[in-house]
C-alpha positions in Angstrom: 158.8 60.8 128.9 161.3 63.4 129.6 161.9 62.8 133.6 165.1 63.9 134.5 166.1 65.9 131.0 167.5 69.5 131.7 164.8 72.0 132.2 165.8 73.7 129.3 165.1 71.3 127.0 161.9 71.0 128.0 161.3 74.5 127.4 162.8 74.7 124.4 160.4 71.7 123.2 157.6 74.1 124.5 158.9 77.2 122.9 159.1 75.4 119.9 155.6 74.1 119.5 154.3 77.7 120.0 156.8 78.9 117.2 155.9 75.6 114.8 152.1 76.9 115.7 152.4 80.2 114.3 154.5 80.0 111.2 151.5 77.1 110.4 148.7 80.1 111.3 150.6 82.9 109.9 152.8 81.6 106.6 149.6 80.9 105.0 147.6 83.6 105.9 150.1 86.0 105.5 150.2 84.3 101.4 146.6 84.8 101.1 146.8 88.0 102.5 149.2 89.4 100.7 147.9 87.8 97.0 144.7 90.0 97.8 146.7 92.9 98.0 149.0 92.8 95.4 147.9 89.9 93.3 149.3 86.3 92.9 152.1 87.3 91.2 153.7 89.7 93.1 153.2 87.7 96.4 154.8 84.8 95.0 158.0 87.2 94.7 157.7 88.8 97.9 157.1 85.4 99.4 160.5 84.2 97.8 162.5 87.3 99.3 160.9 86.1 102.7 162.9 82.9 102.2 166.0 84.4 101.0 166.4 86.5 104.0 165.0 83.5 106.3 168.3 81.5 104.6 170.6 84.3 105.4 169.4 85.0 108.9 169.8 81.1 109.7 173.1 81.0 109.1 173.8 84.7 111.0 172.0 82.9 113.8 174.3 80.1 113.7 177.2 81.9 113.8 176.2 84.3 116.5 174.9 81.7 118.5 178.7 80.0 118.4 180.1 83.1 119.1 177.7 85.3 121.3 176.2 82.3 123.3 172.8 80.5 122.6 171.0 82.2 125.2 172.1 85.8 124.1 171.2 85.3 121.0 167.8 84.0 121.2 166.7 86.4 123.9 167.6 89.5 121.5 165.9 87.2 118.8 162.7 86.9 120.4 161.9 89.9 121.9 162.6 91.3 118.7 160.1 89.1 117.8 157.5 90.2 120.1 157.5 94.0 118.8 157.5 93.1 115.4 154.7 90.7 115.8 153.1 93.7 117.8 153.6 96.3 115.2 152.5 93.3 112.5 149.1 93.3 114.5 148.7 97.0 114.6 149.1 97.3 111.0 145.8 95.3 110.5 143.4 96.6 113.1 140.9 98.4 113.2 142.8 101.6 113.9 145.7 101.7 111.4 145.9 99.4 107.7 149.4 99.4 105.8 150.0 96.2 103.1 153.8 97.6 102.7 154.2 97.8 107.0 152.5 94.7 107.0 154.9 93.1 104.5 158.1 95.2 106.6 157.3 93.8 109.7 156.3 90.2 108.4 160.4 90.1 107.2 161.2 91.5 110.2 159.6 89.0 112.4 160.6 86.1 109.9 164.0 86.7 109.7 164.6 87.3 113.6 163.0 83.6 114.2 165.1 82.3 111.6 168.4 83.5 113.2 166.4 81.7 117.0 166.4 77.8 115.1 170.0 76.9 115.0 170.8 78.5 118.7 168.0 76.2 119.4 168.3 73.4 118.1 172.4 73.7 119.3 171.4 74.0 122.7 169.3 71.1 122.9 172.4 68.9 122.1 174.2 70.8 124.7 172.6 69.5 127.6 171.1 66.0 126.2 173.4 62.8 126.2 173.2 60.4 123.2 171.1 58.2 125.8 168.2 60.9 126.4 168.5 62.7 122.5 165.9 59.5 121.0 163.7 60.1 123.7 163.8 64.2 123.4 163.4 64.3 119.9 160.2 61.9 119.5 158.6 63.9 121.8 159.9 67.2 119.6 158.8 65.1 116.7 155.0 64.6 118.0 154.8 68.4 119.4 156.1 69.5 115.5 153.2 67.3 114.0 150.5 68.4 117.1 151.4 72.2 116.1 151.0 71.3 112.2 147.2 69.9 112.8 146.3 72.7 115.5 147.8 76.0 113.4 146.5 74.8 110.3 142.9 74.3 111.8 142.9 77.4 113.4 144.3 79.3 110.2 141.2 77.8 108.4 138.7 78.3 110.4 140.0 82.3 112.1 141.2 83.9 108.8 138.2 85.1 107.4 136.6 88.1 109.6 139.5 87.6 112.4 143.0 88.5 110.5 143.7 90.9 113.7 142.8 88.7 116.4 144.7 86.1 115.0 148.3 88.2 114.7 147.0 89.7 118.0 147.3 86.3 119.6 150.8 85.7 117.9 151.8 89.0 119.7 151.0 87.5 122.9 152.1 84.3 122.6 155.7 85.8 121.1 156.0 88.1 124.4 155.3 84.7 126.8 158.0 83.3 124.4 160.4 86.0 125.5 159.6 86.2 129.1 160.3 82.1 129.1 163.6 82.5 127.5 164.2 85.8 129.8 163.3 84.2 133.0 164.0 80.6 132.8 166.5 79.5 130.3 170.2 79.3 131.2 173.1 79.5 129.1 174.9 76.3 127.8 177.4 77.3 125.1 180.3 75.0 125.3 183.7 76.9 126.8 185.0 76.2 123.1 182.1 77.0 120.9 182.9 79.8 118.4 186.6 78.7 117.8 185.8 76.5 114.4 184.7 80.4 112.9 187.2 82.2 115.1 190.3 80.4 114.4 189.3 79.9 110.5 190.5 83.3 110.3 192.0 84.5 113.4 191.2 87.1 116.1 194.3 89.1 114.1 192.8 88.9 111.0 189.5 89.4 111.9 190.3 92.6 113.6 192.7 93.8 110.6 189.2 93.0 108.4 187.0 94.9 110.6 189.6 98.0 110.5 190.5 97.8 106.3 186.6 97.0 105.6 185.3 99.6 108.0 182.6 98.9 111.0 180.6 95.8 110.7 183.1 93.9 108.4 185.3 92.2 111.2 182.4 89.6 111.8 182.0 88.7 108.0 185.0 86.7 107.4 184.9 84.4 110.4 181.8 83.8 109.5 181.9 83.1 106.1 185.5 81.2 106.8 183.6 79.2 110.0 180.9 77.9 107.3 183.4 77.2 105.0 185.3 74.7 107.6 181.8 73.1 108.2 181.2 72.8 104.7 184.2 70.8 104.4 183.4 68.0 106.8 182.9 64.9 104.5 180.8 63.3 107.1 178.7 65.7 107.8 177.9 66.5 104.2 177.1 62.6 103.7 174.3 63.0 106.9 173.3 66.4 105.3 173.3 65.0 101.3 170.8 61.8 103.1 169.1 64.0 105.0 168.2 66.0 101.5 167.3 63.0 99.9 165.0 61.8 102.2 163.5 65.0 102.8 162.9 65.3 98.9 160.6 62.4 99.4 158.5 63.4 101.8 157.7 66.4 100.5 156.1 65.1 97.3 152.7 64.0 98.6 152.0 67.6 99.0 153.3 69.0 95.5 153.5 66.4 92.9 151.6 63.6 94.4 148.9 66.0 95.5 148.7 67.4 91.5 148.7 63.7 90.3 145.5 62.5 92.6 143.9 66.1 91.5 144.1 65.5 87.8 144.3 61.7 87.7 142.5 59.9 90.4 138.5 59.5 89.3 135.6 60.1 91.7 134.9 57.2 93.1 133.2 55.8 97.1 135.8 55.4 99.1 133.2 53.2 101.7 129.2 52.2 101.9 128.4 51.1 104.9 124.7 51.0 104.8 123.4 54.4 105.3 126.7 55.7 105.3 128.6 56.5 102.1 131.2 58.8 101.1 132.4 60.1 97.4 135.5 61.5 97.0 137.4 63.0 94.2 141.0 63.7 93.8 141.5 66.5 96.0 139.2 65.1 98.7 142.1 62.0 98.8 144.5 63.9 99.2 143.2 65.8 102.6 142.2 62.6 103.4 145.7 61.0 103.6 147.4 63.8 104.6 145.1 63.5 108.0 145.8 60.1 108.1 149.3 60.6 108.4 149.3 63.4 110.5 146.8 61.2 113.1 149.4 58.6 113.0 152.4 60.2 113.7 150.5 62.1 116.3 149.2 58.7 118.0 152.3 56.9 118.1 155.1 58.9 118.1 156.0 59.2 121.4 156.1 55.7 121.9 158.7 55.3 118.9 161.2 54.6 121.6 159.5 51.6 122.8 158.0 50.1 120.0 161.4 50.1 118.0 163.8 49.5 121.2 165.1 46.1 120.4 166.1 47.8 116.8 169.6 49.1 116.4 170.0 52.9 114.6 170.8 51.1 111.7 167.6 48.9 111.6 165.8 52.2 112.2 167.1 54.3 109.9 167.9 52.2 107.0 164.5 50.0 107.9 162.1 53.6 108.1 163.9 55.0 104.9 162.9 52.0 103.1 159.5 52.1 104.3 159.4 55.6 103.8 160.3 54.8 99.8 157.9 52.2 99.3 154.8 53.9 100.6 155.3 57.5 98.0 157.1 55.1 95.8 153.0 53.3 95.8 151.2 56.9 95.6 152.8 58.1 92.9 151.4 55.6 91.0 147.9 54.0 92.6 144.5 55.7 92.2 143.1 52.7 94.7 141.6 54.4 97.5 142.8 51.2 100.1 146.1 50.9 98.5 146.8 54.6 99.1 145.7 55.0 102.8 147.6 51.5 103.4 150.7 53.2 102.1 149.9 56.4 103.9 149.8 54.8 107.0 153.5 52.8 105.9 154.9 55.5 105.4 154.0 57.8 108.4 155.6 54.1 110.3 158.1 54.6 108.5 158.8 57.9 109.4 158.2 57.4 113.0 161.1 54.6 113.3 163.5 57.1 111.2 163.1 60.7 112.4 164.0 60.7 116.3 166.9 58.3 115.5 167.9 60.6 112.6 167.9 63.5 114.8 169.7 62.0 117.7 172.6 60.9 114.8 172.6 64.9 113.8 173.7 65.4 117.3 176.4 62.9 117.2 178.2 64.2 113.9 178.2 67.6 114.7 181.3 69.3 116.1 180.9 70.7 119.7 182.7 73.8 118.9 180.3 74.9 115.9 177.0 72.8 116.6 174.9 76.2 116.0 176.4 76.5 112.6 175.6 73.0 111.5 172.2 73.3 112.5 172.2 76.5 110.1 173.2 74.7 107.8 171.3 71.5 108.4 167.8 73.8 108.3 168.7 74.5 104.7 167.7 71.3 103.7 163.9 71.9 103.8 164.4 74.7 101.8 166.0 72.9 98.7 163.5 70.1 99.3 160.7 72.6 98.7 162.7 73.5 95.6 163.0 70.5 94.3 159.3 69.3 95.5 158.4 72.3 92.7 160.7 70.7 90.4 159.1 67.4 90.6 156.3 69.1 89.9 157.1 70.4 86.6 158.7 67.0 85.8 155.8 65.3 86.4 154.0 67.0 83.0 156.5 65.4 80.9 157.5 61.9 82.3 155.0 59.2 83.8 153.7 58.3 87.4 156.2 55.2 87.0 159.1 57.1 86.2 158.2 59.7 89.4 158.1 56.3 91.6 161.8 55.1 90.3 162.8 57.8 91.1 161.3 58.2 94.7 163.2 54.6 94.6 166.5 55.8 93.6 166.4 58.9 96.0 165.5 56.6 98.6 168.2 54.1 98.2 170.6 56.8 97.8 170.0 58.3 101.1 170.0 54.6 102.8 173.3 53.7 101.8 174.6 57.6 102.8 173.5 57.3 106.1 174.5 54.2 106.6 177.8 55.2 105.6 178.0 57.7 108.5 176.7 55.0 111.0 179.7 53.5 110.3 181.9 56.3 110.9 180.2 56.9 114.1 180.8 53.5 115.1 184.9 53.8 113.7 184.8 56.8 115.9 183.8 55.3 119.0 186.4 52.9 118.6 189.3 54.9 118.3 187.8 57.0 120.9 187.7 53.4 123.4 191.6 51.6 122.0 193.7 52.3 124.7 196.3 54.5 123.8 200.6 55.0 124.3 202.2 58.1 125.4 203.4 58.4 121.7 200.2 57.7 120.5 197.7 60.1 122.0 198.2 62.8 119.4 197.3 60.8 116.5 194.3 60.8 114.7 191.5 58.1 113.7 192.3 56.5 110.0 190.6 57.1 107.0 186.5 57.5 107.2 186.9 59.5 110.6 190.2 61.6 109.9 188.6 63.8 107.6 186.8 65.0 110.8 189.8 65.9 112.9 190.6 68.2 109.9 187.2 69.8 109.3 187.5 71.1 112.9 191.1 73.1 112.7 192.3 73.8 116.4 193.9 76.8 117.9 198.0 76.9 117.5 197.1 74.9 114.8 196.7 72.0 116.6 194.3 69.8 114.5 194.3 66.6 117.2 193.6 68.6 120.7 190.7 67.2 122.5 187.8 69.5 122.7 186.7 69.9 126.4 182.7 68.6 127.0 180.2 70.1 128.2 177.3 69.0 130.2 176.1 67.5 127.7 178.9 65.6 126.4 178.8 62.5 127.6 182.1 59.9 127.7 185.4 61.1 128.2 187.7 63.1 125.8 187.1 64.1 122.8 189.5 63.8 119.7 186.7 64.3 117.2 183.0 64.7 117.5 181.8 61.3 116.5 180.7 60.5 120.0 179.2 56.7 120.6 178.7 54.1 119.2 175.5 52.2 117.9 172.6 53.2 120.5 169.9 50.1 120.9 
């Protein structure tokens, strides 16, 4: 499956499923852990300062990862990593007990493998082509959803009696992380990566900053001016606003769709086959179709390549997104056992054809010089879609299970026609990129729908048209924006 991809990809990919499998062992452990301590309550809150600094970290990771390289910047990361995870064990063994070290070293190690995602994620798109990126990220789609199934069942069944042997093991497996990265991964930072922050502001007025603001200010502005300029890319926020949308969805079958089945769906035998029988309630539906979709995403996503080949990204995307609509469109409303697995197993389809295809898109839209601080901000999707998966929640109590199904419809169609509308501007980008061109022509930019993207990436000497050299990864020839190909099939 990936013959002939970089071998740092296929590390990463590795790295990655041992990261996914200990934030699924730890987050929730860590919850329980800590509601023991100090009571519901106060773990709720010290749980929501964990995700604040997670935020801010993301984007400090994307920023230093554009300016410091990837590799720099997830070596520090990580082996920062492996002594907190260290200390994290040590402060639950049998020698030494702290809740507050605990807690210190929890943030510690939380916010150090947020700022590791975005250099990640960047430097996967460094060295893949738009040929190889469906291919690379269905298998990092399957490895995500094999890590979900393995942490969680380890979590369950280790927690109770074997707290230390569990964050002993995360110590380990954090120091093999950091050897990995150590021994075997190369840098990839594009030549021009970092200039989108640093010419925002300028090396001269970042360096006046650092000297009026004393120590440590000189980094804040380009940063905070780099963001902005990523902010402002119109495309980008259409993939980003579709991407929320659609992540809104699928985050309801485990907060309001999970409360609904819990307080609405009556025990009843979900088969009798003759000595064999089974009852299940509410909550006992829900685990079952949350296994279900896990299995089938785990069966068949590596062949998402091949099954949907003859599809083009728009089929994919806009075909999975509605499939992804209709099947929580159906379960936040059925309390038919049949009906509910049959649109379980739509939708996990559904999200099978969409996600590697959605991925590889990311890749296209971002800009080469700032691709670790679109990933930082692309990651802050999940976390308004677990706010608003808590909203939905609350909404739920007041309106009906129809109304929560419209508007699963409306989020759904919303993010269709969004996405669509970058596919476009892909595809208008690959053909300005492919008219032959006049002497007097070469510094002009693309029309309308792909301009906008010329300006969200300001040049140095103010030149807003220069192409951006490639990288290794780049495939084609120059670039005048960062729409790179058209319509892969």
């Amino acid at each position: 499956m990936l013959k002939g991809i970089h071998p740092n990809i296929k590390l990463r990919i590795g790295i990655g499923f041992v990261q996914r499998l200990l934030d699924m062992m730890l987050i929730p452990l860590m919850i329980i852990h800590f509601s023991g301590l100090y009571g519901p309550a106060t773990a709720g809150l010290m749980t929501v300062v964990a995700a604040g600094v997670a935020i801010a970290c993301t984007f400090l990771g994307g920023y230093l990862s554009d300016v410091r390289g990837r590799r720099r910047t997830m070596l520090v990361s990580e082996v920062g990593c492996f002594v907190a995870a260290v200390c994290l064990a040590l402060a639950n063994s049998p020698w030494w007990e702290s809740g507050i070290a605990t807690y210190i070293f929890y943030l510690v190690n939380t916010a150090l493998i947020s700022v590791v995602r975005p250099a990640s994620d960047a430097m996967i798109i460094d060295v893949s082509t738009p040929e190889t990126r469906p291919r690379i990220y269905a298998v990092n789609y399957w490895a995500t959803n094999v890590a979900f199934v393995v942490g969680s069942l380890l979590a369950g069944f280790l927690y109770g009696g074997h707290f230390f042997l569990i964050l002993a093991a995360a110590a380990v497996l954090s120091g093999g992380v950091a050897v990995v990265t150590w021994r075997w991964i190369s840098e990839t930072r594009p030549a021009t990566a970092g200039t989108t922050a640093e010419t925002a502001t300028g090396a001269a007025a970042g360096t006046a900053a650092g000297t009026a603001g004393g120590p440590g200010t000189g980094w804040l502005l380009p940063l905070l001016r780099g963001y902005a300029v990523v902010l402002r890319d119109r495309v980008f926020a259409r993939f980003f606003l579709s991407i929320l949308l659609f992540t809104c969805i699928q985050v309801q079958l485990a907060n309001y769709i999970g409360v609904r089945l819990s307080q609405e769906f009556p025990p009843q035998r979900l088969f009798d086959v003759g000595p064999w029988a089974l009852d299940v309630d509410g909550v006992n539906m829900f685990g079952i179709l949350r296994a279900i979709s896990t299995f089938v995403v785990v069966c068949l996503a590596l062949s998402a390549t091949t099954i949907f080949r003859r599809l083009t990204d728009g089929q994919r995307i806009g075909g999975g997104t509605i499939v992804v609509t209709a099947g929580y469109m159906v379960l936040a409303v059925s309390n038919d056992p049949g009906v509910l697995i049959t649109a379980t197993v739509v939708f996990a389809l559904g999200e099978i054809m969409t996600s590697p295809t959605r991925q590889a898109l990311l890749a296209d839209v971002v800009h080469p010089d700032a691709r670790s601080m679109y990933m930082a901000v692309y990651q802050l999707q999940f976390r308004l879609a677990a706010v608003a998966g808590s909203l939905c929640v609350t909404l739920g109590t007041f309106v009906p299970p129809a109304a929560m199904s419209v508007l699963y419809g409306v989020f759904g169609a919303a993010s269709c026609l969004l996405i669509l509308s970058v596919l476009r501007a892909r595809a208008a980008g690959a053909r300005a990129e492919a008219a032959p061109r006049t002497e007097d022509d070469q510094v002009e930019t693309a029309p309308d729908e792909t301009g906008d993207r010329a300006e969200a990436a300001p040049q140095a000497d103010g030149d807003r048209t220069a192409a951006a050299p490639h990288t290794a990864g780049d495939a084609g020839g120059p670039h005048t924006r960062h729409v790179t190909s058209g319509s892969r099939r």
